[in-house]
N, C-alpha and C positions, 0 to 999 in steps of 0.2 A: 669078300671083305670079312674079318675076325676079328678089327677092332670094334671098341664101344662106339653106341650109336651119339656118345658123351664124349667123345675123343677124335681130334684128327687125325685121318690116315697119312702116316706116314710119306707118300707119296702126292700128299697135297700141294706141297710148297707153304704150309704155316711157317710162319716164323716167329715164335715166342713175343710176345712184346710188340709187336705190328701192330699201328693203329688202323684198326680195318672200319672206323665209322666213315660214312662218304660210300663207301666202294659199292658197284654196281652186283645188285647180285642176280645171273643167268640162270634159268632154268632150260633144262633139256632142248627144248622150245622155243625159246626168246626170254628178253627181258622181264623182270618181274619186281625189284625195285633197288631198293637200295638199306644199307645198313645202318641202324640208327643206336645199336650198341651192342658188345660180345663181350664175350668173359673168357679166360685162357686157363680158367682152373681146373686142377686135375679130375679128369672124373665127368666134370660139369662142362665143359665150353661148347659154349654156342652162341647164334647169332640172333639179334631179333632187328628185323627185318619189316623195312614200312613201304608196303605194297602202293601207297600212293594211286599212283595212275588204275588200279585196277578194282581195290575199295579203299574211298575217301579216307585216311584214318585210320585205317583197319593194319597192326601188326599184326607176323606172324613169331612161332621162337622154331629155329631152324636149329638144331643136334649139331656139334663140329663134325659128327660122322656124315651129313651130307654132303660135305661138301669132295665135290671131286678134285679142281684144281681154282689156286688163289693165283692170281696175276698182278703180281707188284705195280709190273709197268705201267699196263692200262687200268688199275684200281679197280679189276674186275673181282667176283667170288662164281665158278661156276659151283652146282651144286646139280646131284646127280636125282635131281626130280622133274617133274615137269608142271606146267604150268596151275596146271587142274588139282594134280597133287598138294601143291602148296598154299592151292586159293581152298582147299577144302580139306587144311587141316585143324586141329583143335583148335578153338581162340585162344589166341593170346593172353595170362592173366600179369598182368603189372605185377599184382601181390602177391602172387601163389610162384612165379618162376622163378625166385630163387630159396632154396632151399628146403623147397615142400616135394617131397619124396614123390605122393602120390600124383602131384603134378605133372612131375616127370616121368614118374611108369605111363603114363596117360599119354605123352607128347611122344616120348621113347618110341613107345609103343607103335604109334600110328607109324613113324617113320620107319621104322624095324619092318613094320609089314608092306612098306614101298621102296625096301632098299631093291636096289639093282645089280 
């Protein structure tokens, strides 16, 4: 993979404009929760993701470069981490995720060094 970790791979099945709140999002592993809002902007898109069943409360912001394939039908998002991965990545900041640079090297980052 050579795209950004900021950008869907081509081979995803994104589709510009898709409302992907609701959709189940799979980790390598199993289930890991569901999406509670994404952004589709150049550069920037990604998903933030509310772990639910695994910590109470607890969102994560998941890079569009994770994700491996979107499934229209069944309102799935697989994404190419696994479960451990994604329960132990940066927290979540509300304030700081959009449009704070170093945020994003921080979040980037982590995923960059668990891509697959």
């Amino acid at each position: 993979m050579t795209h950004s970790i900021w950008g869907y791979d081509p081979a995803a099945g994104h589709i510009a404009g898709t409302d992907l709140v609701g959709y189940k999002v799979e980790a390598t592993d199993g289930h890991i929760g569901k999406v509670d809002k994404h952004a589709d902007d150049a550069g920037s898109s990604y998903l933030v993701v509310d772990l639910g069943v695994w910590i109470f409360g607890r969102h994560v912001l998941l890079p569009a470069g994770t994700v491996r394939r979107i499934d229209l039908d069944e309102q799935k998002i697989h994404v190419a981490l696994t479960q451990e991965q994604i329960r132990e990545s940066p927290e979540f900041d509300r304030e700081r995720h959009v449009g704070d640079v170093d945020y994003h090297e921080l979040v980037g980052g982590y995923y960059q060094s668990h891509r697959s």
